[in-house]
N, C-alpha and C positions, 0 to 999 in steps of 0.2 A: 380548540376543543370545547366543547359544549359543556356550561356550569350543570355540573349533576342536583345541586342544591334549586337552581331554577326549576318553577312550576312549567309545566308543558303548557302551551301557548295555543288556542283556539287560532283560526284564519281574524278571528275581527279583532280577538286582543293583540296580535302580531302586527293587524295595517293601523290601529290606534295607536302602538307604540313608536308604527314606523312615523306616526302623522305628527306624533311628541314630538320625535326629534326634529321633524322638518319646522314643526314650530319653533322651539328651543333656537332656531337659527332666525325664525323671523319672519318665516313664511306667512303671511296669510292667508292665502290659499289649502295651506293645511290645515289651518286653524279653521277657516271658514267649514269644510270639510267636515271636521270633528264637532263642530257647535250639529250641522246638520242632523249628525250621524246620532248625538247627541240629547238634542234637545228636548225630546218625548220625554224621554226618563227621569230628564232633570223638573222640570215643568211640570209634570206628572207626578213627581213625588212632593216638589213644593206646596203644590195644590191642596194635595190631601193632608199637607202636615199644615199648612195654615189656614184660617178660615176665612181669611178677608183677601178675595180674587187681588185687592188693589194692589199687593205686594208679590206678589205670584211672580210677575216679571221682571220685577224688578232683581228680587231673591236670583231668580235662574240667571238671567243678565252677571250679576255680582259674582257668582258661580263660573261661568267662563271668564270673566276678567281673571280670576283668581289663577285658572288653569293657563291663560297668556303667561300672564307674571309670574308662575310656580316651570313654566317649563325648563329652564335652563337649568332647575334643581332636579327635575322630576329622573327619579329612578325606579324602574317598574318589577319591585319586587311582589306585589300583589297585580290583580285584575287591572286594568285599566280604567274598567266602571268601578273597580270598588274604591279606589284610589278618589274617582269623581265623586261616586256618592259620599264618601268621610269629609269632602269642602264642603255639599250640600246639605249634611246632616249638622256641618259645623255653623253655617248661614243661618240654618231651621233654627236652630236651637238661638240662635243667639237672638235672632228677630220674634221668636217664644217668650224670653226674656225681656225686651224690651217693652211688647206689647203688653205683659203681665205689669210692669211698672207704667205704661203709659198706652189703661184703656181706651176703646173707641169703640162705636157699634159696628159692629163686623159688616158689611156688604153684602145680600143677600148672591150667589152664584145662579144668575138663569139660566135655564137649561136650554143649551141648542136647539134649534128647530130638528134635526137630521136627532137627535137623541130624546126628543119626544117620541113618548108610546104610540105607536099606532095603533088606531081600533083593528081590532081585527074578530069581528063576528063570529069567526068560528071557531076559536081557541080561545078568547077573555071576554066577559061582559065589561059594561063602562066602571062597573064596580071594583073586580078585579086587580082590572089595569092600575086605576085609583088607589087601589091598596098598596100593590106593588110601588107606585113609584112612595107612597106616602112611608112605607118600609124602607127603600132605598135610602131618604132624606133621613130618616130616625137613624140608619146605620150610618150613615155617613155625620150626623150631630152627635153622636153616642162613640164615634172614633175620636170627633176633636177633642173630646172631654178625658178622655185616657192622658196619663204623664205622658210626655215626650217620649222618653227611651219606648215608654210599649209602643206606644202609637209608630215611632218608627218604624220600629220591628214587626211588627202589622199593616204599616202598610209596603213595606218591601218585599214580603212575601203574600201579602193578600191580591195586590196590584201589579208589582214588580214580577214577584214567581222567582226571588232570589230563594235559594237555599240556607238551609241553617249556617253553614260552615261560610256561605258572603254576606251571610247577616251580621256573624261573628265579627270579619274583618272590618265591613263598615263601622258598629258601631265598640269596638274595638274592650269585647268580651267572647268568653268559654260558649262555645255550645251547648252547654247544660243550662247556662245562663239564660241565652237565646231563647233554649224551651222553655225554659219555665217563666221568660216577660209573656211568651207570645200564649203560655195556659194562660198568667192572668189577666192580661187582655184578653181572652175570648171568654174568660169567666167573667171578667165586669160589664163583660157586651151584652154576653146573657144575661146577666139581670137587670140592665140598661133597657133590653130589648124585651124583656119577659112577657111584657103586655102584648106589643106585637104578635110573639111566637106563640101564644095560649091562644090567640083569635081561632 
């Protein structure tokens, strides 16, 4: 009989749970599977919560290690990504920490060739475009400068497009809570960005 208590299960969180268990046995095939299925969001969230590319990999790397050696524990009362993101959030934080004790110049991130603006004559002058990316850079320097917990919470739902209620579980507070890091993160943005936005 079916636990009434258990959350209903989407098709991706049901073949990640199924991919748990085949791990939990040793699989690597299932494990390789779930890094795949994976790795964007972890990568992806690294990124924007650290500033220096150099650890980016490493962090997500340490991240799936975690999930090999947590499988034979793992029990999936929440999401299966949210479960992921609470080891990645727990990595962030701790390589946060360390960096604040032992500074270094951050590595500047170049932007891809395929993610450079194109000109494009008939919707932006070279001006424009200029602005825009030079905006982008200021939003993305003005999020690393936010505490941890907002910055999380900002970029899971800015990037991510989690909900309040798996932003909740990740970083394991009230949804009122939630709203009100993710107002003062967009308040310290604004006045981060103020100059920009009055142009």
């Amino acid at each position: 009989m079916a636990d009434p208590e258990a959350p209903a299960r989407s098709e991706d969180d049901a073949e990640d749970i199924r991919l748990m268990r085949l791990v939990a046995d040793g699989n690597t095939t299932a494990f390789e599977k779930l890094v795949e299925r994976h790795q964007a969001l972890v990568a992806g969230t690294v990124a924007r919560m650290l500033s220096s590319n150099s650890d980016v990999e490493d962090i997500a790397q340490q991240v799936f290690v975690r999930v090999w050696k947590s499988a034979g524990r793992y029990v999936p009362r929440a999401k299966f990504t949210t479960w992921l993101l609470k080891i990645t959030r727990n990595l962030v934080f701790n390589e946060m920490r360390r960096a604040k004790r032992h500074p270094r110049v951050p590595v500047q991130i170049e932007p891809e060739a395929e993610e450079m603006p194109l000109k494009d004559e008939a919707t932006a002058t070279p001006d424009a475009t200029l602005l825009q990316a030079e905006l982008q850079s200021a939003i993305e320097t003005a999020i690393t400068l936010l505490p941890e917990t907002q910055r999380m919470a900002l970029v899971l739902r800015r990037y991510e497009e989690l909900s309040y209620e798996e932003i909740s579980d990740v970083l394991d507070l009230s949804v009122p809570a939630v709203k009100s890091l993710l107002f003062r993160a967009r308040t310290e943005l604004r006045e981060r960005l103020r100059d920009y936005l009055e142009r």
